[in-house]
C-alpha positions, 0 to 999 in steps of 0.5 A, spaced: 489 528 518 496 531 516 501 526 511 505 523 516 498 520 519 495 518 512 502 515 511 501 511 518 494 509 515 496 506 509 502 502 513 497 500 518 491 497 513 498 494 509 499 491 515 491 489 517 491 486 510 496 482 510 494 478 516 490 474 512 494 474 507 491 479 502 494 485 500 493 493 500 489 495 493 487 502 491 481 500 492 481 497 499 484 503 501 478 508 498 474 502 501 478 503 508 478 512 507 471 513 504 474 516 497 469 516 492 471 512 485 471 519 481 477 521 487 482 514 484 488 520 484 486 521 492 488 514 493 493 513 489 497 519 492 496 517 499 500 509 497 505 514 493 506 518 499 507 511 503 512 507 498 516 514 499 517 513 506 519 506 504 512 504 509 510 500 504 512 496 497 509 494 491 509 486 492 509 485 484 511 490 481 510 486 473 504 488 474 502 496 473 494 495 473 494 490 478 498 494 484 497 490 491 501 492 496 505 490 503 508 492 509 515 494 509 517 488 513 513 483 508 516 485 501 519 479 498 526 480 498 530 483 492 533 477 490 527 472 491 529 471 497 535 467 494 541 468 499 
């Protein structure tokens, strides 16, 4: 697979996620690929490589450790969603 199929990946298992409400992990998504713990980096740069092409967005940013992810047509909105 070449990066734009990765991307489409990580978006596709945001969305699949999301359904019940759940979120993409670093771990969902070593789960959904099949990397090894010892790769977290190989992960890390495939949900890295998706928020670079704005396919997805970190749901709560104020929280580093614990990053859960959406979709991009369910990131909660930058004002709060206060209009």
């Amino acid at each position: 697979m070449d990066k734009d199929d990765h991307v489409r990946a990580c978006y596709l298992h945001a969305c699949l996620k999301n359904v019940p409400r759940d979120f993409l992990t670093n771990t969902s998504l070593r789960e959904r690929f099949g990397i090894e713990e010892q790769n977290l980096s190989t992960a890390s740069r495939l949900i890295r490589d998706a928020i670079e092409v704005r396919a997805i967005f970190p749901y709560d940013p104020a929280a580093p450790k614990l990053m859960k992810y959406v979709p991009w047509w369910a990131a909660p909105a930058p004002d709060g969603g206060r209009s």
